[in-house]
N, C-alpha and C positions, 0 to 999 in steps of 0.2 A: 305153511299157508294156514290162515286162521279164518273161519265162517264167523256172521254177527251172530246167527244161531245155527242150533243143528238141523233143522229142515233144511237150512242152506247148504249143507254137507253134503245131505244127503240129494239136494235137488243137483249138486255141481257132480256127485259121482254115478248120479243114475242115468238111466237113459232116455232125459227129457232135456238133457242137454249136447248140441252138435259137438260130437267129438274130439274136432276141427280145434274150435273155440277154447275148449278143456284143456289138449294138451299143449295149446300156445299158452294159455294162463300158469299152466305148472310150467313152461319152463320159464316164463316169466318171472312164475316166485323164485327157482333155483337159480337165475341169475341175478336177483336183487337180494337174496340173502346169500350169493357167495362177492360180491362185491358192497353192497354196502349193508351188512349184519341186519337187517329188515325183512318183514314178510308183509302181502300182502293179505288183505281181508275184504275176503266177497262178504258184498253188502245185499244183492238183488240178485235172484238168476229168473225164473218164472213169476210174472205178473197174470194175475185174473184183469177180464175189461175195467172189473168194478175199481182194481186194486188201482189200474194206468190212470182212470178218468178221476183218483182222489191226488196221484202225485202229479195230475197237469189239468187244474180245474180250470182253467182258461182253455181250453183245449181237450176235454177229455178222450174225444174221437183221436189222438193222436196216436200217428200208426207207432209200433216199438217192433222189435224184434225180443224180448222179454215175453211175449204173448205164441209167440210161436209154437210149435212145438215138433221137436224137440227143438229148447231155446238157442235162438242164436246169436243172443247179449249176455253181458254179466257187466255185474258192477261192482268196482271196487273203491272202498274207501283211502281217501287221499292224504287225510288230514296227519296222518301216521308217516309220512314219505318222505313230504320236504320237496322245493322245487327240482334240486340235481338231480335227484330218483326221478319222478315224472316225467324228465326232460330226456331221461335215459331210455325209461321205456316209452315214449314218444316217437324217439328216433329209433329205438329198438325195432319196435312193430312196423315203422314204415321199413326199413332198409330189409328186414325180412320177411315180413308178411304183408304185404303190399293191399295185397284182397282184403285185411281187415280195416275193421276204421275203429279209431283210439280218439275218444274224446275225454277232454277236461271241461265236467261241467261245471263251472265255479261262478255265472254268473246268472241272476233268474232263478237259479233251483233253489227249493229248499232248504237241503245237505248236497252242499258240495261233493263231486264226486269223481271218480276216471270209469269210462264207459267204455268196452272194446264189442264190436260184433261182429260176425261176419256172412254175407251174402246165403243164399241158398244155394246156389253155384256155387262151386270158384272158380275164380277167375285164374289164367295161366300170367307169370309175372309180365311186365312190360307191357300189358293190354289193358 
């Protein structure tokens, strides 16, 4: 697994991030670099208000789960993957992690990107 920088290292291994969240992303990355020789690279984990209302100026009020705390988003960059991988961990997160939700932002944003968060609950599967 590769961070854009080290504050992101260190925001993804402390504990301002739900746990939850963490260890679906590591295994995330150890099933995409034992099937298609790739790592993932957190882009985002902890956003400030000031930080949300400059990456959605049309919208700054827009609610995130990046603002939480401890965070219960992260972002990862895409442009590294390729559709097959995306498509993989797409179907990956829904068929076993149900509770979270796995977005491909590629249209409207800035930098393109894959978004996964999950609730403050969780949810038990099937419901």
């Amino acid at each position: 697994m590769k961070f854009k920088t080290g504050v992101l290292a260190a925001e993804f291994h402390g504990d301002n991030l739900d746990a939850r969240l963490r260890a679906v992303i590591l295994e995330l990355d150890l099933q995409v670099s034992r099937k298609f020789a790739k790592e993932l690279t957190v882009t985002h984990v902890l956003r400030t208000p000031e930080e949300q209302a400059a990456f959605y100026p049309k919208n700054p009020a827009k609610p995130s789960h990046h603002l939480d705390r401890p965070a219960r988003a992260v972002d990862l960059r895409n442009a590294d993957l390729g559709s097959v991988v995306i498509e993989y961990l797409k179907v990956h997160v829904e068929m076993w992690w149900p509770e979270f939700d796995f977005l491909v932002n590629d249209r409207g944003v800035a930098v393109p990107h894959l978004h996964l968060e999950c609730d403050s609950t969780p949810k038990p599967k099937g419901v």
